[in-house]
N, C-alpha and C positions, 0 to 999 in steps of 0.2 A: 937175108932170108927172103926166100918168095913164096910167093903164094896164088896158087891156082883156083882158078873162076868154072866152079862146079858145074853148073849146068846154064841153059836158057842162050840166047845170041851172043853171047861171049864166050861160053866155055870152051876150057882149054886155055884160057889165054893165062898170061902171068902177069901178075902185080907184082911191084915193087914194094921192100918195105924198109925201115932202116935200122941198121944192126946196132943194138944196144941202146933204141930209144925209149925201150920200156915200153910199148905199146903189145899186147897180149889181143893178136886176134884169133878168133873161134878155129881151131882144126876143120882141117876140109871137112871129116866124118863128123863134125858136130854141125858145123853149117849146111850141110847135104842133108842130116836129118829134119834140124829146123826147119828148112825149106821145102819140105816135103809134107809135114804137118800142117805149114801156111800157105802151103800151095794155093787155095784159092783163095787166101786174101791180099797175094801180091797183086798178079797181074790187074792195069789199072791203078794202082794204090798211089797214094801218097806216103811216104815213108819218111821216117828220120833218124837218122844213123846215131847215136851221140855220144861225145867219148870216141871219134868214128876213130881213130888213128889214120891210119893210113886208105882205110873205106873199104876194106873188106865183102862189110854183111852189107853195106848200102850198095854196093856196084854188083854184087851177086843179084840184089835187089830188081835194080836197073836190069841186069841182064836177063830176070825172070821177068820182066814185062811190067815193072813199075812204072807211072807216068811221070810223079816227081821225088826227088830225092834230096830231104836235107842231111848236106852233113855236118858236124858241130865237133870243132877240137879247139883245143888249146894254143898247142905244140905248134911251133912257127914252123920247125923239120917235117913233122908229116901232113902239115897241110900243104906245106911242097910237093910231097913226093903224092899225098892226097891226088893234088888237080894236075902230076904229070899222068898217072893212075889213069883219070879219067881221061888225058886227052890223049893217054895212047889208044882207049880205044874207038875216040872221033870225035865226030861235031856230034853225034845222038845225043849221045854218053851226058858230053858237056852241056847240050843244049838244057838237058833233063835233070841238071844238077845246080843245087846251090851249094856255097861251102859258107861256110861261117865262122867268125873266131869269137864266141860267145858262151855264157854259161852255161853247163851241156844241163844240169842240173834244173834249170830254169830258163828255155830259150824266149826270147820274145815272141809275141804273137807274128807268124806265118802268114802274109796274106797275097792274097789273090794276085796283087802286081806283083810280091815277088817270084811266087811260082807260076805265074800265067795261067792258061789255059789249063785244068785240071782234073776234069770231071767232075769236079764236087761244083759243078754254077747250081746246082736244082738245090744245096745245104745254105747257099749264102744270097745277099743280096747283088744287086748291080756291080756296086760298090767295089771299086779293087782294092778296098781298106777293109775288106771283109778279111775275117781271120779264117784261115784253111786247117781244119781240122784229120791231124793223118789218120790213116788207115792202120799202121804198123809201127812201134817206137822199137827200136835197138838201143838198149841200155848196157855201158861195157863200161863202169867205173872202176878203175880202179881196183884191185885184189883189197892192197892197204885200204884205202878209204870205206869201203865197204868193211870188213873185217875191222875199225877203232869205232865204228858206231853201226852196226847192223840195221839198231832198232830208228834209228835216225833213213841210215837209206834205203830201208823198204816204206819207211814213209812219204820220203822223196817222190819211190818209184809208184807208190798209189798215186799222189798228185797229179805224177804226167800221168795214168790213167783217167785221170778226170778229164783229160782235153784229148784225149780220142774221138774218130767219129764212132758212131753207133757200131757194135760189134769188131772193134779195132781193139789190138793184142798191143800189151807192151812186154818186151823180149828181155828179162833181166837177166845179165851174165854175172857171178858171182864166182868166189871159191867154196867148192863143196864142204860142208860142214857149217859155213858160216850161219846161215838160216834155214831152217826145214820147214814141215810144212805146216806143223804146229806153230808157227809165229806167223802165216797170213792167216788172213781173219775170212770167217765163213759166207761174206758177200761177196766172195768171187770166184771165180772160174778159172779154177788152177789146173797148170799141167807143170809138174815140178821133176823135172829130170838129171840124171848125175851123170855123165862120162869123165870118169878118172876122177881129175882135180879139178875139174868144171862143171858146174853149175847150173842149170838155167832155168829160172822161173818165167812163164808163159801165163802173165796176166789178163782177163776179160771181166769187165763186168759181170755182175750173176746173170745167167741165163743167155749171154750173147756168144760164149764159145760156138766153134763150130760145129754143125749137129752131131757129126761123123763121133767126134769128141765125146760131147754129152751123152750118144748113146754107148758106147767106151766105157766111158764112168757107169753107168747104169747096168752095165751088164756085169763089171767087178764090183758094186755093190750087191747087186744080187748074189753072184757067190759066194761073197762075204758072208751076208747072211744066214746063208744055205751052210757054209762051213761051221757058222756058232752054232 
């Protein structure tokens, strides 16, 4: 299977991915969309892929003008084909990338010496023990896992909202049906979308979505309204 690099300094190009490893990355037309809604909170961003497979949404990431990129798998296979992924499209790619083979569910604190230079020095101290808080989390657990305990992994996926920086999105992939929009809770800034058999919850703290967004919501509320 391959898969194509939608838009930004790489597009066009093809990934690799490997056949029958079970990793389930986003369709171009769902990744095109999402990137289109975060469009301004890639460019600059720190990001972290997790669950990345093969690195898909994090390398579209990179090619939309992220500054760093963690990505977080398991899988021995596609962190291979992961960091040939990045190093076919250079030393940038590579430079801008960390891979990791850690909890995707709970990564360790991120900090400043291992993503360098960042743009976030004005959020932390001197210190390159400061912890780097991203901009954008990519969450892509699992169908099964997600689906034997729901109410356990949108609990999960709150937590890594808690270590976002200020107005940072965390991008949950699920299978459609599993959670709707009645089991997130009303401190947040949800954008809950279905294409087909996927999924995606588009997590913010209350009040930090994008404005474009919130006035979005505001305007189909008011219709709402106006329809009762």
């Amino acid at each position: 299977m391959s898969l194509k690099i939608i838009g930004g300094d790489y597009g066009g190009r093809v990934l690799r991915s490997v056949k029958g490893l079970g990793t389930r990355p986003l369709l171009g037309q769902v990744r095109e969309a999402l990137f289109n809604i975060l469009q301004e909170q890639v460019p600059g961003a720190v990001v972290w892929d997790l669950f990345a497979g093969t690195g898909a949404s994090g390398i579209e990431a990179l090619s939309r003008g992220a500054a760093r990129v963690l990505f977080v798998e398991k899988n021995g296979r596609a962190i291979d084909v992961l960091k040939g992924n990045l190093q076919m499209l250079g030393p940038d790619a590579v430079e801008r990338a960390v891979v990791q083979r850690v909890d995707a569910w709970e990564p360790p604190p991120m900090t400043a010496a291992l993503f360098g230079a960042t743009g976030h020095e004005e959020d932390a101290d001197a210190s390159t023990d400061a912890e780097v808080a991203p901009d954008v989390i990519f969450l892509d657990p699992p169908y099964a896992m997600v689906a034997e305990d729901p109410v356990k992994s949108l609990a999960r996926a709150r937590k890594l909202l808690s270590r976002v920086a200020r107005g940072g999105c965390v991008v949950f992939h699920f299978e459609a049906g599993v959670l709707d929009a009645d089991d997130f809770d009303d401190d947040l800034d949800l954008d809950l979308r279905e294409w087909g058999t996927t999924a995606i919850a588009m997590m913010w703290q209350k009040g930090e979505a994008p404005e474009r967004l919130r006035r979005r919501w505001a305007k189909e509320r008011g219709r709402g309204a106006d329809e009762a």
